[in-house]
N, C-alpha and C positions, 0 to 999 in steps of 0.2 A: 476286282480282286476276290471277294467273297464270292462272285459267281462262279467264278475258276475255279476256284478250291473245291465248292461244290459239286462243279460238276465231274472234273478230274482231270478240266485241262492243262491245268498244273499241280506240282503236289507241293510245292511251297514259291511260296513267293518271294522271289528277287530283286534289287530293287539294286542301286548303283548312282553315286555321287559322282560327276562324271568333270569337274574344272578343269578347263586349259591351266597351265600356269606360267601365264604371261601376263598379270597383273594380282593385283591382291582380290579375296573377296569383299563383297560390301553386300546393302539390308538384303537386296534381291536373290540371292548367295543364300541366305540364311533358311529364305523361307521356301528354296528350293531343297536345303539342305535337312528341313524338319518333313518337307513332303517325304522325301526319298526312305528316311531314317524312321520318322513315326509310323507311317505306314505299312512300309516290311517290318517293323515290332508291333505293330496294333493286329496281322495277321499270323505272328509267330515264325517270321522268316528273317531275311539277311540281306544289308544292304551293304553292296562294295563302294571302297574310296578309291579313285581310278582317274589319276592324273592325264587328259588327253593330249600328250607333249608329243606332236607330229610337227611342228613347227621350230625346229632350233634358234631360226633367228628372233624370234620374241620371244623366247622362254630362258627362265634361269632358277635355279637352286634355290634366292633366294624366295620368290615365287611359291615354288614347291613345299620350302620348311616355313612359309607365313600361313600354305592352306593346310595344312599339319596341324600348325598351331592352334589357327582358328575353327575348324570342324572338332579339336577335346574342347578346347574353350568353352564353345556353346553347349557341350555335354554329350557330346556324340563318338561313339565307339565303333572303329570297324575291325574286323577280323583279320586281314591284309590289304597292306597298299598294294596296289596295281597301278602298272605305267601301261598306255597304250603302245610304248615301245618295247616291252615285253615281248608284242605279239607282233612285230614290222615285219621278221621273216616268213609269219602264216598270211599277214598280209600281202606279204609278194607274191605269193605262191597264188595267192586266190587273183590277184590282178591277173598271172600268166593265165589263172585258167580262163580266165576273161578273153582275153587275145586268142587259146588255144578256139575257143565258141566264136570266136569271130566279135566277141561283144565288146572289143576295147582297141584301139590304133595309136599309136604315136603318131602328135603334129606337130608339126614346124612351124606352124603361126605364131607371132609374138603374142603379146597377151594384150595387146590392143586389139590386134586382129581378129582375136579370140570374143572379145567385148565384142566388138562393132558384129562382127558377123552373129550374134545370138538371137538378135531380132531383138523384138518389142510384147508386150503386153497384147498389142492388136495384130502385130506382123510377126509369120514362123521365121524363123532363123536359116543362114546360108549353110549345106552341107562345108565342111572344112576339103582344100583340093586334095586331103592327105586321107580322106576317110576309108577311102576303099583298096590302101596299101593290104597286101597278101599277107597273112597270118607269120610266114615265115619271114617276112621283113619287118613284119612288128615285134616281133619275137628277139631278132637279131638287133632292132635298136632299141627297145627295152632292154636287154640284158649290157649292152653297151651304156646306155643311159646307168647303170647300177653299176658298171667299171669307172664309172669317173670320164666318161671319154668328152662330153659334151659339156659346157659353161651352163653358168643359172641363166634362165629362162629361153633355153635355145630349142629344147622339146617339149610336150610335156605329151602326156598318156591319159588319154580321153575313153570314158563308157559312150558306147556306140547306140546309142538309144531311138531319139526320134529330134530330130534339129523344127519340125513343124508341131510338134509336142503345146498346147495351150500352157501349159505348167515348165515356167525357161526351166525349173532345177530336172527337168527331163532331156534337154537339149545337148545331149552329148558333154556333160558337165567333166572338167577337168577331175580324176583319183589321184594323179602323180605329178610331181613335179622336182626339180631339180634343186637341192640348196647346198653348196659345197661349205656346209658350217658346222662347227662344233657342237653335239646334242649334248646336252648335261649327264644323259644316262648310259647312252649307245657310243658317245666319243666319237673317233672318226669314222665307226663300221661302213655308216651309211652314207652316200653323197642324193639319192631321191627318198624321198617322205610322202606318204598316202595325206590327201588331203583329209580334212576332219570330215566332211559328209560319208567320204568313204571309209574311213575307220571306223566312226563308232558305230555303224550297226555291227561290222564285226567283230569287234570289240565286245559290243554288248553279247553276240551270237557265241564267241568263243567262250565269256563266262556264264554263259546260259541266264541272262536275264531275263525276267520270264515278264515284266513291265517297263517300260523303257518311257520316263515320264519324263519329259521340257516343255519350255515355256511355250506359247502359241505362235510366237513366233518360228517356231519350227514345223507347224503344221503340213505346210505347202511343199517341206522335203519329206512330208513320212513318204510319197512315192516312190522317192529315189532310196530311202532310207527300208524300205516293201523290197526294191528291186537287184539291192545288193547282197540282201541274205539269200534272196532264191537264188539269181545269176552265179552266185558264188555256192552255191550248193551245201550252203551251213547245215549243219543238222540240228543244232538249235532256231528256231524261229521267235526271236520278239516281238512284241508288238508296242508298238508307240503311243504314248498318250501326253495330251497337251493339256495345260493350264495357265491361266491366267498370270501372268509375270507382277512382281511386285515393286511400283511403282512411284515414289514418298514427292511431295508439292516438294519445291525447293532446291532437288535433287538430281543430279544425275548418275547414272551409274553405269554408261558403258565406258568398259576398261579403257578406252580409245583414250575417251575426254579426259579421263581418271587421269591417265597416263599422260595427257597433256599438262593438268593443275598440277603436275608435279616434278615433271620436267623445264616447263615455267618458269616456275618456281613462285606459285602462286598460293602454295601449301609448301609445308616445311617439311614433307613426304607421304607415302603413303596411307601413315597413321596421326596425320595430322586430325584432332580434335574435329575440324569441318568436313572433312572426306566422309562419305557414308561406308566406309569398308570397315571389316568388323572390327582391324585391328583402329580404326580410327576412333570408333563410339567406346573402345572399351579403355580406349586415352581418356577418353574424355569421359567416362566414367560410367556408362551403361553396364550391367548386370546381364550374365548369359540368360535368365529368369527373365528378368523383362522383356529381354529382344524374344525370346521363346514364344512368351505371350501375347505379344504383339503379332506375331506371325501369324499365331494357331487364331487367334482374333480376326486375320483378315482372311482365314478359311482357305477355299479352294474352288475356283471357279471357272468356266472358259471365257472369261473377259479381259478384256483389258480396259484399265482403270490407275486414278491416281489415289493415294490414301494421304489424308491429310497428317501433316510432320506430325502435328499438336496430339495424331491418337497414340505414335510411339512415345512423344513428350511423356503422356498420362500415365505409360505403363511405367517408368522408370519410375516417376513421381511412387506408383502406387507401392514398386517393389521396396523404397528407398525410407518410406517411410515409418517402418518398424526395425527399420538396420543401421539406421546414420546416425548417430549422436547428434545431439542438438548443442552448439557452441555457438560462440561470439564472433565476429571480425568487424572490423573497422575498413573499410574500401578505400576511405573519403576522408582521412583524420583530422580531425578539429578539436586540440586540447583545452581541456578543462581543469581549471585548478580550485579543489575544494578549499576555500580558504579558513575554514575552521576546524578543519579536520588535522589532528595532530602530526606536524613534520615528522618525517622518521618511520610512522608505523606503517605496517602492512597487516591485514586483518583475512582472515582465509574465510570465503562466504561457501556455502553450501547449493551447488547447481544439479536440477535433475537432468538427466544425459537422455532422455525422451519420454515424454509426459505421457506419450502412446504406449510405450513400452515399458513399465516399470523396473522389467527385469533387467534392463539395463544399468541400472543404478543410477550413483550420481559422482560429482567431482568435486575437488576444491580450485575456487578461485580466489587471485588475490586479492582486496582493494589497498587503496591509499589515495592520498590528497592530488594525486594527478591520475587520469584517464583523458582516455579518446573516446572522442564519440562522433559522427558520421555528421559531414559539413550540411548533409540536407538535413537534420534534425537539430535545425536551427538556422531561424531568422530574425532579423531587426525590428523589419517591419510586417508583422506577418499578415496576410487575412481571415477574415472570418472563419470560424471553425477550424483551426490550423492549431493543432491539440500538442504540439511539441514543444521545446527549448524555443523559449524568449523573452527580453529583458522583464523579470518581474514576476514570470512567469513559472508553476514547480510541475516536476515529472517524476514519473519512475523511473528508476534503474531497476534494467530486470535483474532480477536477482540480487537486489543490494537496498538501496535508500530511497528517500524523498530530496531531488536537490533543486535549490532553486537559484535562476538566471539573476545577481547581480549587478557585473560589472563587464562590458564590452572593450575587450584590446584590439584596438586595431596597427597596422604599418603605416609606413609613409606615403601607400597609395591607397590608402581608407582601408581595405582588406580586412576584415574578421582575423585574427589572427590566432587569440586566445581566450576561453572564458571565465570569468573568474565568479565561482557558485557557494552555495552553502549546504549543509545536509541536515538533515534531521535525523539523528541518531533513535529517533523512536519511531521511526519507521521502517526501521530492518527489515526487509524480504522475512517470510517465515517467521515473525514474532504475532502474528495476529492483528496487526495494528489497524483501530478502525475510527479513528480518530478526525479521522478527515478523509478525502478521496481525490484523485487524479484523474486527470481524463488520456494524459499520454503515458504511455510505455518505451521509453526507447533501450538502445543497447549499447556495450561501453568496452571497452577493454583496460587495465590497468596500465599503466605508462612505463613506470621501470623495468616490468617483466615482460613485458608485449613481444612479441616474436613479429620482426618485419617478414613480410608474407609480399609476394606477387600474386596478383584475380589475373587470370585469361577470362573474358567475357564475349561468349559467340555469339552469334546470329548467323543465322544460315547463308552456306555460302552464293548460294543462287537465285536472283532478285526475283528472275522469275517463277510462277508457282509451277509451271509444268514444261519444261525446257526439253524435254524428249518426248516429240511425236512416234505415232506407229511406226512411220515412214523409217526414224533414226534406229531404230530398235532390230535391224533385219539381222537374223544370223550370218553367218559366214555362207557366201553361195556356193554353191561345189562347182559350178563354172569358172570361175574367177582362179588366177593362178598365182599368186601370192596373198599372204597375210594381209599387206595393207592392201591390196587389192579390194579381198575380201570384202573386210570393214568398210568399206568407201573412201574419198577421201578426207582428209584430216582440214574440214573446213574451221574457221575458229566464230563463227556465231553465237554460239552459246557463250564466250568469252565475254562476249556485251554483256550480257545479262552477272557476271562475277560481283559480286557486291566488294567495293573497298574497305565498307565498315565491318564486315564478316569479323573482325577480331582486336579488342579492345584491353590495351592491357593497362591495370593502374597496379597502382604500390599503398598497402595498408599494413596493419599489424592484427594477429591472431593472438589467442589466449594463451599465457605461457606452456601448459601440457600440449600445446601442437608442436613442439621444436623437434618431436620426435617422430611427426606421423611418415609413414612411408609410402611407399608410391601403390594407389590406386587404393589407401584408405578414404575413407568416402564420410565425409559431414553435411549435416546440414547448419548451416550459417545464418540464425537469428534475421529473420526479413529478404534476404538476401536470393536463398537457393541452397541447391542439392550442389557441394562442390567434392572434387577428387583430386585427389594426389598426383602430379602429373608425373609421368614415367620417365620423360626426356629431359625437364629443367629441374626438376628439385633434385637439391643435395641436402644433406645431414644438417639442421640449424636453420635452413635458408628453402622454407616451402614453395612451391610454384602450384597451386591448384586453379582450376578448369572448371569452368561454371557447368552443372551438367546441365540442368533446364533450375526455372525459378520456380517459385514456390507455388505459385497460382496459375491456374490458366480457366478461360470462359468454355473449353471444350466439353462435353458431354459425350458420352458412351453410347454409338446408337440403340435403341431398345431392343432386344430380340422382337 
């Protein structure tokens, strides 16, 4: 881009965000979407948002107003949406001139036929019996094909290129083809649609993009993607550049599969908490800042590679930690009853809202003679070095007393049931007390005011670390004559690998000033993790929040 500008091959740089919307965006989305955006602002230019909706039968509105949504979200401004169906009727006109040059034929092979005849990797492919139909009868069943006269899949309109071609996306690859559907933008204007290999160079060529950047997996079409700008006599010329796609352990992210975990009903939709789609991480409580940084972290490179989950973990963590209040919950409740501490009263203690942050301030909480406190932070019989609640045994409350383990209530099946403790009133949090010392700290919530709370607790949905080979990752061929064509087919493999425990939900209580937090306020929860308000189950009184990552992890930063 710099050299361009220098030298005066171009006089600004363009750059263009270019999603089908036939599924939602996820991480890979993101870090295409900061190449595109950062880039044309790091040289002073402009990047379009340009929905490539050539396909009606997988596309819909909702699609369209999710990638809207999430290209502001993440903090990116473009100047005009653009739909690829903007431009169908300059696209048709450049297919004709296609057929006028002799460079394009209507065939009558199904799309099996189409497959099987394209050859192999080792072997050239079969001319089609329909290749060398006369100009004027391509003409006359193209524009017949665009009256509606023929059913899906009975023609389609093929670039005439080279069928012995080493490179199949040169082999006479299918631009049109027949879909008698409803488009979301065009309605019922049109019954054929340009394939995406043939659209978007011109696409890109009609709004003079002067860099045309995907993933590497599209490498092997910049030929055909070379031969549709000149064939078609564009007057702008782009030129194509590839990079490294972005790739998280754990994860998948073609829309296919996407599309399957939620049609399944193996996620509770597209923004479920476990989905890597952006509207999913920002359920589940990820910051546009973090996902940013995470992106710009993993660079830009011509490889393909997996990034381990744990490095976007760290960014969340790191962004969360100067912005989340530090509060209490109970996950686990195992009541405690201070038995010395006066019935009736309630005492309001004094909590810092982030020891990192001072300007945060702080809050009031209540105590009294009954709290909760977390069933793992206490046992019977404990062992060695086991620094918590146990019979005999004193600890801190954070932010409150000294109490000590007297009296063990169990039910009729032995069960823990209730503790029954004492406190030491001269050990208040915040009075200086150095009288003695503890070696545990646990955390508590008060019993009367405690606000019942729902934990959603994730783990990744996908057992396995790398579940998407090269192989899975191929674009759309421009051979192939439908959508799912395209994609391959919809094997379920990667369904093995779906984890069952992906999502673990228990029932606690929260500090009383949570009865009001609202959806996608973000705490962090005393030992627990970074949790968020979740968008879809909580209501007014009755929170649902979404573990976003816990509080530690063994990951390190690699060193520049």
């Amino acid at each position: 881009m710099a050299e361009d500008l220098k030298s005066g091959k171009v006089k600004e740089i363009v750059t263009r965000f270019p999603p089908e919307p036939n599924g939602y965006l996820h991480i890979g989305h993101a870090k295409a979407i900061w190449i595109n955006f950062a880039l044309a602002d790091e040289f002073g230019g402009r990047t379009h948002l340009r929905l490539d909706d050539t396909n009606p039968v997988k596309e819909d509105v909702e699609y369209v107003n999710s990638i809207k949504e999430d290209v502001k979200w993440l903090g990116y401004e473009w100047e005009e949406l653009r739909f690829a169906s903007d431009y169908f009727e300059e696209m048709y006109r450049r297919a004709v001139l296609l057929i006028q040059k002799g460079k394009a034929y209507v065939d009558d092979q199904t799309a099996d036929e189409i497959r099987q005849n394209r050859g192999t990797l080792t072997a050239p492919g079969q001319d089609s019996p329909y290749r060398d139909r006369s100009v004027e009868e391509n003409m006359d069943l193209f524009e017949r094909m665009r009256a509606g006269e023929f059913s899906n899949g009975e023609k389609v309109l093929r670039a005439k290129i080279d069928m012995a071609s080493p490179n199949i996306n040169l082999r006479d690859p299918v631009i049109y083809r027949i879909a008698h559907a409803h488009h979301h933008n065009t309605g019922d204007t049109w019954c054929i649609y340009p394939m995406y290999a043939f659209a978007h160079p011109l696409e890109d060529a009609i709004e003079a993009v002067t860099h045309s950047l995907c993933s590497l997996e599209f490498e092997d079409q910049r030929p055909f993607y070379d031969w549709v700008i000149s064939q078609c006599e564009m007057s702008a010329a782009p030129h194509q550049y590839e990079f490294g796609r972005l790739n998280l352990q754990h994860t998948v992210t073609s829309k296919r599969k996407l599309k399957q975990l939620v049609d399944e009903k193996y996620v509770d939709g597209w923004d479920d908490p476990r989905m890597p789609t952006i509207s999913g991480l920002r359920r589940l409580g990820y910051t546009p800042e973090a996902i940013r940084n995470f992106v710009f972290e993993t660079g830009i490179s011509k490889a393909y590679g997996t990034v381990d989950r744990q490095m976007l973990e760290h960014f969340i963590r790191e962004d969360l930690k100067l912005k989340a209040p530090r509060t209490m919950a109970v996950l686990d409740p195992l009541k405690v009853v201070i038995t010395n501490y006066p019935e009736g009263q309630v005492e309001q203690l004094e909590a810092e809202n982030n020891t990192e942050n001072p300007e945060m301030g702080s809050r009031q909480i209540p105590f009294s003679r009954e709290i909760y406190i977390e069933q793992e932070d206490f046992m019977e019989n404990p062992p060695n070095k086991y620094f918590r609640l146990f019979p005999g045994n004193e600890v801190r409350l954070k932010h409150a007393y000294f109490i000590k383990c007297n009296d063990v209530i169990k039910d009729e099946n032995g069960n823990v049931v209730e503790l029954h403790c004492t406190y030491d009133p001269e050990t208040k949090s915040g009075t200086g007390f150095t009288g003695r010392k503890v070696k545990g700290t646990i955390h508590w919530v008060e019993a009367t005011q405690a606000v019942p709370a729902e934990f959603r607790l994730y783990e990744p949905l996908i057992k396995d670390e790398a579940p998407e080979e090269e192989a899975e990752v191929q674009p759309e061929v421009a051979g192939d004559v439908t959508e799912a064509e395209e994609s391959g087919s919809a094997e379920k493999s990667f369904l093995d690998f779906v984890n069952p425990d992906s999502l673990q939900i228990v029932h606690g209580y929260v500090e009383p000033n949570m009865k009001d937090a609202a959806a996608q306020d973000k705490f962090q929860f005393f030992r627990h993790g970074y949790f968020n308000v979740d968008s879809r189950y909580s209501s007014p009184g009755q929170p649902v929040f979404n573990r976003v990552v816990s509080l530690k992890s063994s990951f390190q930063m690699p060193k520049a």
